[in-house]
Each structure stands twice: as C-alpha cells, then as structure tokens.
C-alpha positions in Angstrom: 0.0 0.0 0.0 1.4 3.7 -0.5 2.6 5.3 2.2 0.5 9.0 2.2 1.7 12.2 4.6 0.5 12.2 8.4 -1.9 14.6 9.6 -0.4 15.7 12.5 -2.5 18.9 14.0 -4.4 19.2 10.8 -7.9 20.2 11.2 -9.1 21.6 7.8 -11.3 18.5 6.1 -10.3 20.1 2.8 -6.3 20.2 3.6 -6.6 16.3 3.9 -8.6 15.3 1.1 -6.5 17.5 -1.0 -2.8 17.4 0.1 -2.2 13.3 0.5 -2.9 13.0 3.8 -4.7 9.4 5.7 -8.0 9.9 6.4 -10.4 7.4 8.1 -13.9 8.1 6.7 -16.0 9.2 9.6 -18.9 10.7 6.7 -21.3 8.3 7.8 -21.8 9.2 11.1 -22.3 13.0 9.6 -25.0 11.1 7.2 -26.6 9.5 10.3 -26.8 12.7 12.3 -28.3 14.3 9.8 -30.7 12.1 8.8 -32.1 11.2 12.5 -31.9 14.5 14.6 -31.6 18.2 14.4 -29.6 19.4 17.4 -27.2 17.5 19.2 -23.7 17.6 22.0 -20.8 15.7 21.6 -18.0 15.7 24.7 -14.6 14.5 24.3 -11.2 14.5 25.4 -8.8 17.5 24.0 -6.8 16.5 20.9 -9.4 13.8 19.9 -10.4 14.9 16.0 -13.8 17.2 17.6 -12.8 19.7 15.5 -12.0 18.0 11.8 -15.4 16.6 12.6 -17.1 19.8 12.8 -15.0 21.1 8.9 -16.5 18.0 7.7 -19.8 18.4 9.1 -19.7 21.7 7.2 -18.0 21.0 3.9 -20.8 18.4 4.1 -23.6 20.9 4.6 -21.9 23.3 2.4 -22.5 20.8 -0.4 -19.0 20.5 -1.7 -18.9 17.3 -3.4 -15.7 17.2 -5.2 -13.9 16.4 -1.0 -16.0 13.6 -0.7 -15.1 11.2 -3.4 -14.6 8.2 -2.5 -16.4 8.4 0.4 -19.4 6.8 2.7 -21.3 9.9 1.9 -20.4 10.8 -2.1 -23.4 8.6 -3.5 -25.7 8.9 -0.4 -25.8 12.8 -0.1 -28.1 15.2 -1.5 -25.9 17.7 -3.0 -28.1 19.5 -4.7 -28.4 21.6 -1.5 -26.3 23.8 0.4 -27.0 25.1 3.2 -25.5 28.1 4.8 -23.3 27.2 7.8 -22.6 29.6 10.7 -19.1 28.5 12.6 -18.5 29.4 16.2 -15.3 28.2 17.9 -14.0 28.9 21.2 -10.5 26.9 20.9 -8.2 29.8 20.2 -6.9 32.4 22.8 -7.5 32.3 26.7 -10.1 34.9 28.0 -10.7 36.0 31.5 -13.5 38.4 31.9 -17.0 38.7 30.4 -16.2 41.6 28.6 -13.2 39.5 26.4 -15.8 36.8 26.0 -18.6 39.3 24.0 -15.3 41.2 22.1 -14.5 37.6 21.1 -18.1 35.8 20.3 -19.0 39.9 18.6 -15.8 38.8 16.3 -16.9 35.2 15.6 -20.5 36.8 14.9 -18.9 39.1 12.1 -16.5 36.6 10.3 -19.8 35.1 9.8 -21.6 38.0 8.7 -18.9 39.0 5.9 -18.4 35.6 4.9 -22.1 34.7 4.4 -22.6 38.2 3.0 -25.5 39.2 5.5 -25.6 42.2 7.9 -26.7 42.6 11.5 -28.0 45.7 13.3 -29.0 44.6 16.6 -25.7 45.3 19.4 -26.2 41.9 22.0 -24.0 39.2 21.6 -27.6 37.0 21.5 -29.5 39.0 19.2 -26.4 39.7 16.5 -26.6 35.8 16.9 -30.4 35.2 16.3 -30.4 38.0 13.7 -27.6 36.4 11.8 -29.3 33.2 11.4 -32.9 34.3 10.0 -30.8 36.7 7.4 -29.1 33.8 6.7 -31.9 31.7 6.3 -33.6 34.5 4.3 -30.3 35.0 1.7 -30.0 31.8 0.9 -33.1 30.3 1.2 -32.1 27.3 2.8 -32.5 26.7 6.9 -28.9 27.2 8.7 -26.3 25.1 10.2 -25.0 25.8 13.4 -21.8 24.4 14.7 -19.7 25.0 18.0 -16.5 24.2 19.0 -14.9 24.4 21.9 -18.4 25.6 23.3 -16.8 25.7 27.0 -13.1 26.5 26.8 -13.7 29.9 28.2 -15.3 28.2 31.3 -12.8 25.8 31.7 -9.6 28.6 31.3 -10.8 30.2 34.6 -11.9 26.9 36.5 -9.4 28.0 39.0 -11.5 31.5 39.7 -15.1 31.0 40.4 -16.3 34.4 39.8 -14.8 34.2 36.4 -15.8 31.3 35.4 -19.5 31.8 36.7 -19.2 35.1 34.1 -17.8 33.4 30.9 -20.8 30.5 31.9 -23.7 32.9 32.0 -22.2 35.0 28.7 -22.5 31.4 27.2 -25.6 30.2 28.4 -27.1 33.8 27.1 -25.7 33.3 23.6 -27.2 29.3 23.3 -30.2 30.0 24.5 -31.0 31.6 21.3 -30.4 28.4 19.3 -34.1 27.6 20.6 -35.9 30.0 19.7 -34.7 30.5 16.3 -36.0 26.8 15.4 -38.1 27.3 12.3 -34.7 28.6 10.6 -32.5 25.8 11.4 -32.0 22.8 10.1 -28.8 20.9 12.4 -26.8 22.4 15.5 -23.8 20.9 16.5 -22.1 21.7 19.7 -18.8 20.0 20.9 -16.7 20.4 23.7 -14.4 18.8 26.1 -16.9 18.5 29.3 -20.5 17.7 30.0 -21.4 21.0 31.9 -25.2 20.5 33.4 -28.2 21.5 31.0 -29.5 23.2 33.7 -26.5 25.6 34.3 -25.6 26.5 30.6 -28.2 24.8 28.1 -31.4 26.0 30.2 -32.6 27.3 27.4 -32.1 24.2 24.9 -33.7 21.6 26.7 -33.9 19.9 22.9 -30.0 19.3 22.5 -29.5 15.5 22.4 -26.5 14.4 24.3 -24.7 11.7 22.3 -21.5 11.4 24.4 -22.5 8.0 25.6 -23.9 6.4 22.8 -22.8 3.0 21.6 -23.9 3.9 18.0 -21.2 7.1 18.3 -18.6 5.9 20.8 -16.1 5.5 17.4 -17.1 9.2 16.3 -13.9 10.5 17.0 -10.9 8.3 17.5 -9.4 5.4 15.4 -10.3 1.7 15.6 -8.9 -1.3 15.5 -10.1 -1.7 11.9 -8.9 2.0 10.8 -5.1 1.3 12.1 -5.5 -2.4 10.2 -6.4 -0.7 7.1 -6.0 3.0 6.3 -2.8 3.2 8.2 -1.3 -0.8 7.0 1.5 0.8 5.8 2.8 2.8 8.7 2.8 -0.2 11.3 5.5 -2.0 9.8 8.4 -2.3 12.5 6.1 -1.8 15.3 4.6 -3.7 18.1 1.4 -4.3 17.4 0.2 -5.5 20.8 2.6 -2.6 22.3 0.2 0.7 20.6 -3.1 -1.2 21.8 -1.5 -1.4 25.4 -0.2 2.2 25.2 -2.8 4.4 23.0 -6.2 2.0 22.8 -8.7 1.8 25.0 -11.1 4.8 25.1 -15.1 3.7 25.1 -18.3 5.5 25.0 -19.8 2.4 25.7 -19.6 1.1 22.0 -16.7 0.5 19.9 -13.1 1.4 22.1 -10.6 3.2 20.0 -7.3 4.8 19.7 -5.9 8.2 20.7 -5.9 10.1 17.4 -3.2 12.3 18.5 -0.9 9.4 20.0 -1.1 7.3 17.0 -0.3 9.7 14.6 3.2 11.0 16.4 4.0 7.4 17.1 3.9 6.8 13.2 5.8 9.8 12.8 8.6 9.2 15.4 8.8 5.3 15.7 8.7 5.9 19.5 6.4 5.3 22.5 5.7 8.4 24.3 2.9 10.1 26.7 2.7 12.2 23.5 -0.9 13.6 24.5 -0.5 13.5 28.2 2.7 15.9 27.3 0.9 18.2 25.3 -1.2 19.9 28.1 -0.3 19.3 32.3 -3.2 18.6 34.2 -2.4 21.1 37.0 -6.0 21.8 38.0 -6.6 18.1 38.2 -3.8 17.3 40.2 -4.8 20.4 42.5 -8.4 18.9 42.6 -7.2 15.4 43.2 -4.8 16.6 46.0 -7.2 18.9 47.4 -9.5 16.3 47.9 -6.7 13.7 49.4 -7.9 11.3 46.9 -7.4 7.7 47.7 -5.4 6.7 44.8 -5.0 3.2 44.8 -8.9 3.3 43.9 -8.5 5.9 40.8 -8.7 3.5 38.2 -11.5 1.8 39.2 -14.4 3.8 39.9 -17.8 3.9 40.1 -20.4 6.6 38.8 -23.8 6.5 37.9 -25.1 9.3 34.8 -25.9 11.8 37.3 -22.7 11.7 39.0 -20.7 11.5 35.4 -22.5 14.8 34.5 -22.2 16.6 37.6 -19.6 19.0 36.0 -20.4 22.9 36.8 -18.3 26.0 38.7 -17.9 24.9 42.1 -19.4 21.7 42.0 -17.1 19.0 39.9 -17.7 15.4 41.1 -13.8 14.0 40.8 -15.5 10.6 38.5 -17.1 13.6 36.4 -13.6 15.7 35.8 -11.4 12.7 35.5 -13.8 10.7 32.7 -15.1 13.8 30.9 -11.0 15.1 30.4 -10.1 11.7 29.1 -8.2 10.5 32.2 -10.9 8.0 32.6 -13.0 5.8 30.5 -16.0 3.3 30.9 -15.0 0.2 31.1 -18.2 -1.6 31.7 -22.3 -0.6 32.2 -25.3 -2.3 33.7 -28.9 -0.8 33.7 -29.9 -2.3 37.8 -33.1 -0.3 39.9 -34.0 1.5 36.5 -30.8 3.7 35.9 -27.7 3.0 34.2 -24.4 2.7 36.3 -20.9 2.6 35.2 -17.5 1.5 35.6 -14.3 3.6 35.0 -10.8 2.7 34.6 -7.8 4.0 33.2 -7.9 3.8 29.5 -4.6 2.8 28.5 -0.6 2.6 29.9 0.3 6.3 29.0 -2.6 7.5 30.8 -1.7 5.0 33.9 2.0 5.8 34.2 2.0 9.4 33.3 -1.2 10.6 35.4 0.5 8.5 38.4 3.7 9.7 37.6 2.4 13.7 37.7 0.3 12.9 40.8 3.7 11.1 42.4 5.6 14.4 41.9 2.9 16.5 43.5 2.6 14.3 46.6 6.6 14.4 47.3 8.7 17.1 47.5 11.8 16.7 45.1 11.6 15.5 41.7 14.8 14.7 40.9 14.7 12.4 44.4 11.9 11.2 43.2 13.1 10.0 39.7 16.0 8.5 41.5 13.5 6.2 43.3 11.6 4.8 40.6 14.8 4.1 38.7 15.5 2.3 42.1 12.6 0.4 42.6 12.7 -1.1 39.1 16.1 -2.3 39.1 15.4 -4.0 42.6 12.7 -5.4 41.3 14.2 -6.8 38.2 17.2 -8.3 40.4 14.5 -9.2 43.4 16.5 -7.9 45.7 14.6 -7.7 48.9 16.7 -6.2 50.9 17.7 -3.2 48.9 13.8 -3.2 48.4 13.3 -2.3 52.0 15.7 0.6 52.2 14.1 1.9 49.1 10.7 2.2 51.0 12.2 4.0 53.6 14.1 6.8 51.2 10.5 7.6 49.5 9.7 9.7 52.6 13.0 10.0 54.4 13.9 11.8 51.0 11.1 14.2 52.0 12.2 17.6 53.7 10.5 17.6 57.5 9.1 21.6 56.8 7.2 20.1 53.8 5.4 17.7 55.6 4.6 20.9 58.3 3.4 22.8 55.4 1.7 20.6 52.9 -1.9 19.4 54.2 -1.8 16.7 52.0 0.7 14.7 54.0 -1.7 15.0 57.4 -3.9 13.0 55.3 -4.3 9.4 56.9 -3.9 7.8 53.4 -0.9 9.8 52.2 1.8 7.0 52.9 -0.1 4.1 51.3 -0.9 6.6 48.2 2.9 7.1 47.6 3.6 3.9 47.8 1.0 2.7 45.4 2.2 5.7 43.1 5.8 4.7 42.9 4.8 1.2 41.2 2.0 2.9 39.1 4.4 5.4 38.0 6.5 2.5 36.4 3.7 1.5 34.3 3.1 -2.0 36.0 0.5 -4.2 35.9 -1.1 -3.6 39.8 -4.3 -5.3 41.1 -4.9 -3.3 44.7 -7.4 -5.4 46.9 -10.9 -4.2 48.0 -9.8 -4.7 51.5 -7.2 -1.9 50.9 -8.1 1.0 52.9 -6.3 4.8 53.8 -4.2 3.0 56.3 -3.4 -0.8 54.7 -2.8 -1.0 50.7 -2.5 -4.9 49.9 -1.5 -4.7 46.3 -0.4 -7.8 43.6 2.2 -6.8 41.0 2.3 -8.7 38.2 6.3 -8.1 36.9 8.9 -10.3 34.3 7.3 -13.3 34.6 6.5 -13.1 38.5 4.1 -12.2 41.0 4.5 -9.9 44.3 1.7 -9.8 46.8 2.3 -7.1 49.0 0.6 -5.6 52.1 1.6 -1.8 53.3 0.6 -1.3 56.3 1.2 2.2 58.5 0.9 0.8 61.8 -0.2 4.4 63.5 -4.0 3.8 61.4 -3.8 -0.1 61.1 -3.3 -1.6 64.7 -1.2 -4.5 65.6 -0.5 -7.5 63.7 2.4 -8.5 61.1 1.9 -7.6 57.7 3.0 -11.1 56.3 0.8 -12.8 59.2 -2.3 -10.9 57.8 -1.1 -11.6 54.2 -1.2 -15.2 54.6 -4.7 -15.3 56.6 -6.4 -14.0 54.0 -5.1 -16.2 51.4 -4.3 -13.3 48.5 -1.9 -16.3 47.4 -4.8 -19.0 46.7 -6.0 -16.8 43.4 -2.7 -16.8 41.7 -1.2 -20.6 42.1 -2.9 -22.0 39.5 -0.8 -19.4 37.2 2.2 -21.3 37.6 4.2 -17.9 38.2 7.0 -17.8 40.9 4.7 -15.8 43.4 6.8 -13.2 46.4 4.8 -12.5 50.3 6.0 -9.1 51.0 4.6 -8.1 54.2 5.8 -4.1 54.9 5.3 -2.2 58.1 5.9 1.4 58.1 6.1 3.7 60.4 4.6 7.5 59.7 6.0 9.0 62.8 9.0 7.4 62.3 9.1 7.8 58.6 10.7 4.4 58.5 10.0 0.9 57.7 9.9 -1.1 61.3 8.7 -4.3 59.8 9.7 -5.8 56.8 9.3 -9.8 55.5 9.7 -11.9 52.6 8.7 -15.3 51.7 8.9 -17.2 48.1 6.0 -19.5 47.3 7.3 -22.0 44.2 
C-alpha cells in the first residue's frame, strides 16, 4: 500500500482530502446525524479529532462534493443543497473576563456575517446571533447550520477562579439560549466540547439538545479503531509492536466500539517511539490540584464507580472527581449495567500512557523533590528486576525520608491518613506496572499484587499508626491473596511491609517465596 503524509495537527477536512494526507472516513456518522436528529452535543477529550469533525460536518452541509469522493457519503448525499453554515469556535486564545468573552463571540458573529454576506443591526452578543441566522436563512433560502466548538473553553480557562468562570458561563448560556428560539430557521446544530457542563447551568434554554456522548452507536465518532489502524494506516505499522500501541494508545469507550488516541497514534507513526505524546501536550495542574485537594485515595483511581448523574455533575464549584477525571479523558468506561432502572458505570484508566504518566504527575505533587523522586523509581525497578529484597526495603524508607521535614509541616496533604499508602502505590503505578490493589485496601493498609517479568509480588503496606497491631506477612497469609494466583504457575513473592509514619521508617519488613 502507498505510504500517504500524516496529519499531524491538521484540522481543515479540505487540507486532507487534498494534500495526501490518511483519512479514516467518519462521513457516515455526519449522514446518520443528519438524517435522524436536528440538534445535538458531543463531549470529548482535547486533541481527539472534535474539531476535523465539525470542517466536515460543514464541507458536508456546504455541499462540496468534489472532498467527498470516495467516500461513505459521495453517492448517499443530496448535493443539490447547500445550506448556509454559521461557525462558532471557542478553541483559540484564553479569555478571562466577560467583557473579552462578548469582544470575542462579537468577532466570531462578524467573520460570519462578511463571509455569508448578511448584515446585522441589533448590538447583543444573542441578538447579533439570532439576527444572523434568520438573514441567513432569508439570503439563501435554505434553513442554517450551526456548529460550536470548543463551546466551553472559556469556562474551563478560569476553572481556578469562580467568579470568572460563573461570568464566561452565564455569557454562554445567554448566547445558546438563542439556538431555541430561532427553530423554524435551522436545520442541524452541532455543539462540541471537552466536558458535559449541566443542561440546567448552561443549556437551560435548549432543553432539545441531544447528548450523544455516551452512545454505543457514536462511541467510534472521534478516534481510530482497530479496523482503521489495520487498514487506512497498514502501511505505517510495519516495525512496530502491534500488541505494544493497543497497550499504550487504545482503550477509550463511550460504551460502543473502544478506539485509539488520534493524537498518540499519529506522532508514534511519525517518530517510531512510544511516548505520553498527549499526556505531554497539556499538564493537568488543575486536576492534580483537585485530586490533592481532595486527598484522593489513589490506589482506587482507576476503578471507579459513577452513575449518569454523578458522570455529568460537572459545573463551577461543584465538579464530582468521577465527572472531571472521565469527561477530560483521564478515565474511560469500562463496563455498564442498567440495575433499579438507571444506568451505572464503571471507569478505569484507558490505557498505559494515561496510567503511568497521570500516576507519575500525581507522584511528583505528593513528594517534595523530583529529581529524588526520579532516582526512586529508577531504584525500585532495578530491585525489582534483580528481586532484591533487601535493597527493596531501604528503598521504601528513602520515599519519605527523602522528603524535607518543613514540607510535611506545610503541605496538608501529608496530614492526610492515606498519604503514605498513596505514595507507595504511586511509585509502582508510576512504572507503568501491571497492579491489582485489593478491595480490603483501605487509607491505612494498601495490599497490592504486582504482576512483573514473569512473576508475582503480593504485598501488604501497612502504617501501623492507622492499622493496629498485627504483622503484615501474618495478615497476608490469613487472607489467602496467594490462593487466586497458584494456578498461574508464576513464581509468586509474600512481602509483608510495616511502616512507620512518625518514624518515617519501615519497622517491619518480611519476605517469603511461594514455588
């Protein structure tokens, strides 16, 4: 197959189709929008193709055939009609006061205005917004489009000032509502973003938007799939891993079809190398701040819980942590079940760069030096790979020795009774392994399995200050962790670790080898 040019950070529809670039037909889930609904939301994760979805939607809607040869949609379109397509998008620039936001959407309003040759009198950002789409309608005798991107970036800029961000939400919620009521002169609204923000808080107004974030039928909207790397991109994957991309970029699901980081896959094809190329791209500071603020258990991140209410309970000052961790891609559903008549989910991390690098960021926010801290993990994976247990238990002992005494006076995250066991379970995460914690675990005991080079380490943590007495191999053995994993046939390691959090020290520390 020929090799054709990557599309890194393209996100003109037109630019592909014309300049040699892959492109995984996505025209048929344009054709099935269109044909089945009128106004409807998409959330995804940054970086994830949201907005080359939106230029197709419109080169679609535009009616310009000669981009869509070839595709789903050339023989199963209508294009004997165009209809006029007003663009608003939020991604570019960061504002931080009301006023910005109307200087910006008043520019947005009259790029449209020139470029659909219609004029506007009326001086609100809302009714320049309304006016423009019935003159539009009446110019071109055809009902509008409507598409958004970005539709909450300048919420999400100023998440870490209330006020702010309560400002730029009410300036948006006062320029949708107008979508409604300008119904007889529109024909398909599109609105994309990264997070769900609460209909009643923003979309009060447009209680008719359908919500298709989690729907099986559009899980593989944006995204790649297993089929799409198989076939449109056969020729790049020569020389790679295969099982090594699905383990490292695969994984996301809206409940349908999982697929691939967009973004990861097409700098991996680019640089032959296996990188947290999108986790790199942006730092989650506000997440880690949230996460640490709310002296999150982190053992239990990548398995949570949530029901639809608490996935969508995303507004300024209320943010349920399931909500911000699956809505910015950190998290994805990994399972559903419909029990007592609502629907209840699963989460888990979606792949290995999201595991290591999120684990690795929250690691260096929950210590104090990272350089120390780098040292460590190159540590702890050399013991490991050399099982040397004694070295192992020194190790343990540096991760918080290594920790400056006025840090842990000033940082209230390291009063919090779970702190220790967190770090602990960070350090391993933070290597990328393959970690089962126990439901037993708790803020004050971790028992963890690590599945490593062929072997199998059961481990118990305990900080004896919030645990009470009793050895940590002792307890190990009583509940029988073991039993699960001899029928593997893996060489399986007891490590029973007592630790110490006025001490900062390990006081206990055991080993035994089951063959």
């Amino acid at each position: 197959m020929t090799r054709l040019s990557l599309p890194i950070g393209i996100q003109t529809f037109a630019e592909i189709r014309e300049g040699g670039y892959y492109y995984v037909d996505k025209t048929g889930f344009a054709l099935r929008l269109f044909s089945e609904g009128k106004y409807y939301f998409l959330s995804r994760p940054r970086r994830f193709g949201k907005s080359l979805f939106l230029d197709t939607l419109a080169e679609l809607l535009g009616g310009n055939r000669e981009l869509f040869a070839g595709l789903e949609a050339e023989h199963k379109w209508d294009w004997s009609r165009r209809h006029p397509v007003i663009r608003l998008s939020f991604g570019g620039g960061v504002l931080h006061s009301r006023a910005k936001l109307d200087e910006k959407i008043d520019e947005l309003l009259t790029d449209n205005l020139d470029r659909l040759g219609v004029s506007a009198t009326h001086r609100s950002p809302s009714g320049r917004l309304q006016q423009l789409i019935k003159s539009a309608a009446t110019a071109y005798g055809e009902k509008v489009v409507v598409l958004v991107d970005e539709y909450d970036k300048p919420i999400l800029d100023n998440l870490g000032d209330k006020e702010a961000a309560r400002a730029m939400r009410d300036g948006l919620r006062d320029l949708y509502s107008v979508i409604k009521d300008s119904d007889a002169h529109l024909r398909f609204v599109f609105l994309t973003g990264v997070s769900k923000f609460s209909k009643v808080s923003l979309f009060s107004g447009l209680n008719n938007l359908k919500d298709i974030t989690v729907d099986a039928r559009y899980s593989a909207l944006c995204g790649y799939t297993e089929e799409d790397l198989d076939g449109v991109f056969a020729p790049e994957l020569a020389g790679l891993d295969r099982e090594q991309i699905r383990a490292w970029y695969n994984g996301y699901n809206w409940t349908g079809d999982a697929v691939y980081n967009p973004f990861d896959v097409l700098l991996l094809f680019d640089s032959r190398l296996f990188r947290p190329w999108w986790f790199e791209t942006a730092t989650p500071t506000f997440l880690i701040d949230v996460l640490k603020d709310r002296h999150t258990w982190l053992p239990a991140l990548g398995d949570l819980r949530a029901d639809s209410e608490l996935l969508s309970a995303f507004d300024v000052g209320h943010i349920s942590t399931e909500a911000l961790l699956w809505q910015t891609g950190y998290l994805t559903i990994d399972s559903q079940e419909f029990v007592f008549g609502e629907y209840r989910y699963r989460l888990r991390y979606p792949n290995r760069e999201v595991y290591q690098s999120l684990n690795n960021s929250l690691l260096r926010a929950w210590t104090a030096d990272g350089q120390t801290t780098l040292a460590n993990k190159t540590r702890l994976g050399d013991l490991l790979l050399a099982n040397d247990f004694d070295g192992l238990k020194d190790l343990i002992t540096a991760f918080y020795a290594s920790i400056p005494h006025d840090w842990y006076r000033n940082n209230p995250i390291s009063q919090y009774e779970g702190y220790y066991a967190s770090v602990f379970y960070a350090y391993f995460a933070s290597l990328g392994l393959d970690l089962t914690p126990e439901e037993s675990s708790n803020a004050g005991r971790l028992d963890l399995a690590v599945k490593f080079n062929g072997q199998i380490y059961l481990i118990e943590f305990k900080v004896v200050e919030h645990s009470g007495e009793g050895a940590a191999m002792a307890q190990l053995k009583a509940k029988g962790y073991a039993d699960k994993y001899r029928s593997q046939g893996q060489l399986t390691h007891l490590i029973g670790v007592e630790f110490s959090a006025e001490q900062r020290a390990v006081v206990g520390f055991e080993v035994e080898t089951l063959s």
